[in-house]
N, C-alpha and C positions, 0 to 999 in steps of 0.2 A: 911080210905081205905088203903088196902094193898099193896104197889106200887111194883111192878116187880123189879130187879136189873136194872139197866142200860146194863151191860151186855149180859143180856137176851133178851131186846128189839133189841140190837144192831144183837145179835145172828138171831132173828126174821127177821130182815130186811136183812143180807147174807144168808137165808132161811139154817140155821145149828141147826134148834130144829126135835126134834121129835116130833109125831101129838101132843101128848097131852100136851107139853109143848106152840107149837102153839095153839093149843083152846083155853088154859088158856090164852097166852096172847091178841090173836083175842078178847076175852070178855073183858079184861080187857083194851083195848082201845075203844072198846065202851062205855064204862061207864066213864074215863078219858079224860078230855080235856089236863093234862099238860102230862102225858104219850104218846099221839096222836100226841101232837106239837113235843116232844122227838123224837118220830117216824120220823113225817115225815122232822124234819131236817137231824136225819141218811139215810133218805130215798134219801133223795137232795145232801146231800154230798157224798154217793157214788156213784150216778147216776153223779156229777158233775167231782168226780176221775175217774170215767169210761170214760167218753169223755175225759178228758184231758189226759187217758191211750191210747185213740185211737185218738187224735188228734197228737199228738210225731210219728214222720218221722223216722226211722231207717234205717239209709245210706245200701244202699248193700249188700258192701263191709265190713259193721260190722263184721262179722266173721273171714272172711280172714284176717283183722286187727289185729285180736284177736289171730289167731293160730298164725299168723307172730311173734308174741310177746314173746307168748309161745316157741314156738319154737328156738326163738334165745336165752333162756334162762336168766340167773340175769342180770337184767341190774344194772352196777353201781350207787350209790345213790350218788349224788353229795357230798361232803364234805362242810363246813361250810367256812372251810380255801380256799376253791375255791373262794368261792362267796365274801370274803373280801378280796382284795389285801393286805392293809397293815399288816393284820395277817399273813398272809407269812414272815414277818422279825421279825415283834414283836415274835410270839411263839417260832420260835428255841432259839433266845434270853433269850427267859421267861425259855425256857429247860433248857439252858444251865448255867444259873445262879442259878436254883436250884439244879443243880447238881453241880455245886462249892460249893455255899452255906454247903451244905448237903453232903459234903465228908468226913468233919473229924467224925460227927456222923456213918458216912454208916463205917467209918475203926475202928472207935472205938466197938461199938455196933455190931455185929452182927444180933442180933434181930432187930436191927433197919432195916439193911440192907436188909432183906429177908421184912419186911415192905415195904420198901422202892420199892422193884422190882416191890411186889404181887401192890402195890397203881399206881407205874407209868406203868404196864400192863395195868392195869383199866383205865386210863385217856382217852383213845379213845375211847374207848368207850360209858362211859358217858358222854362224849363231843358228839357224835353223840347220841346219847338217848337225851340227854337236850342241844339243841343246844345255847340256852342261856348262861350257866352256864359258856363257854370258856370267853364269852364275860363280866362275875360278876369277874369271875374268875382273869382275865386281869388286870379290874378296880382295885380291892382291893388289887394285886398285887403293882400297879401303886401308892398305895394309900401307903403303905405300904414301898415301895422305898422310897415315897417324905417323909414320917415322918422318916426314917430310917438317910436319909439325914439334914433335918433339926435337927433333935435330934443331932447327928453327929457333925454339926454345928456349935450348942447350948454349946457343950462341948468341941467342941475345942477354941470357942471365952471366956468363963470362966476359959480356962484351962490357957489361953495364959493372962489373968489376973493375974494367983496366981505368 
């Protein structure tokens, strides 16, 4: 037997076919018991979406909420750095040591430096696009100090041997 799309029944049941697309399917659930059951669970669940589109309360005041909104124009999006107090101290920190860090390269290099500008333009950005990333970003920072340190360490407790 030739079974209808899914689509098509579905079509059937939001009444969006043309006649003879209806006829053909009208017959074709006469003759089908698993196309019929098909039917009439689309039949059930949109009748059960309809009630529960008309059982939802819509305050009011919805509108005037809505213009008020509009009207006052962008509202600010919080920051990331709001919502964490201690990254208020940690990030200037974290700035400021890559730009010590990354002095002698920025006066040596030129290319480097115009790098340098175009990448730390970009950081707020994708710090607000991937709010995460500040928080990887941090870590491997963090990660990278303490091996930076211990390495450090390492070589002045071998050095202080020879």
């Amino acid at each position: 037997m030739n079974h209808p799309d899914v689509e098509l029944i579905s079509a059937y049941v939001d009444d969006e076919l043309e006649v003879f697309e209806r006829n053909l399917i009208e017959e074709h659930l006469m003759s089908c018991e698993n196309c019929l059951e098909l039917y009439n669970d689309l039949k059930k669940m949109k009748e059960l979406i309809t009630l529960t589109y008309r059982s939802i309360q819509i305050p009011q005041d919805l509108e005037q909420k809505i213009m008020e909104r509009i009207n006052q124009g962008e509202t600010e999006i919080p920051l990331m750095i709001n919502k964490i107090p201690w990254l208020q101290f940690i990030l200037p920190l974290f700035v400021i040591s890559l730009l010590i860090t990354s002095q002698p390269l920025i006066l040596s290099f030129g290319i480097i430096s115009s790098v340098t500008k175009v990448l730390l333009s970009i950081i707020p950005v994708v710090i607000h696009i991937v709010p995460y990333l500040l928080g990887v970003i941090i870590f491997l920072s963090l990660i990278a100090i303490l091996f930076s340190i211990w390495s450090l360490r390492r070589l002045m407790v071998k050095k202080a041997y020879y």
